[in-house]
C-alpha positions in Angstrom: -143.3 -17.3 149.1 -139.5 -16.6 148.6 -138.2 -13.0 147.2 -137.3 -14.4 143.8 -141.2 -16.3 143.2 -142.4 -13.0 144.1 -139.7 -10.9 141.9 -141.1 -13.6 138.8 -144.7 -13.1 139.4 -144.1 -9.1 138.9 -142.9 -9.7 135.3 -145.3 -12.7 134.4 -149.3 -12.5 133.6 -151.7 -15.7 133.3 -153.6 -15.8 130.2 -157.6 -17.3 130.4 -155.7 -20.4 128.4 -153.2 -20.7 131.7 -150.6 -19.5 129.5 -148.1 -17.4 130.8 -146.1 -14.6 129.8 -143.1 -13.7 131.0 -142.3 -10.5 129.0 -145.3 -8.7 129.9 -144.0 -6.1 131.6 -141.7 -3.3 128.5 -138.8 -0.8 130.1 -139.5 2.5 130.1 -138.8 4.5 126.9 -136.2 7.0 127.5 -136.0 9.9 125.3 -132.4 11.9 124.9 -133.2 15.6 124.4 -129.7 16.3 122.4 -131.3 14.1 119.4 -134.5 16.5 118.2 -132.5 17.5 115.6 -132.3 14.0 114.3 -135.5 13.3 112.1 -135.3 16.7 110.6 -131.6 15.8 109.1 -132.3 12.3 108.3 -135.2 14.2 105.8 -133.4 16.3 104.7 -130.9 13.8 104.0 -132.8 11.0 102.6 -134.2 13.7 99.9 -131.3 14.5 98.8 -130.0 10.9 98.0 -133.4 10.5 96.1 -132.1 14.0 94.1 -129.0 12.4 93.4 -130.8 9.2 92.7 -132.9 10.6 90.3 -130.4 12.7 88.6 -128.1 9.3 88.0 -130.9 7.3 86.7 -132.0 10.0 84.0 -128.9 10.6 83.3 -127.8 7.1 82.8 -131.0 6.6 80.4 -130.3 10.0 78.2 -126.6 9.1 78.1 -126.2 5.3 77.6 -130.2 4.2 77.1 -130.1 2.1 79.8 -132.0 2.5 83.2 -130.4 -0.2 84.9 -126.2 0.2 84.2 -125.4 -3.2 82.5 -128.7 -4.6 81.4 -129.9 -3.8 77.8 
């Protein structure tokens, strides 16, 4: 068996149906420690865009009755 049958047989598995897979095996996951930060400020910042959100669609409706800007 040469080094690049064997090299393919690492990353392939044989289904009962013979099929085979060659993207069985996944790379590892690699996790960057600068980035905790991240999920807390993408929170904090997707609640504020709802705020503002919110705050533009009331006030649109209050102001000109519409909900949509544009459609009656």
């Amino acid at each position: 068996m040469s080094s690049s049958t064997r090299n393919v047989d690492r990353y392939t598995t044989t289904e009962s149906g013979g099929r085979q897979n060659i993207y069985s095996v996944e790379p590892k996951v690699q996790v960057d420690e600068n980035y905790q930060g991240y999920w807390k400020n993408a929170e904090k910042t997707n609640g504020r865009l709802a705020m503002i959100g919110l705050f533009a669609a009331v006030f649109n409706y209050t102001v000109f009755g519409w909900i949509i800007p544009g459609i009656v």
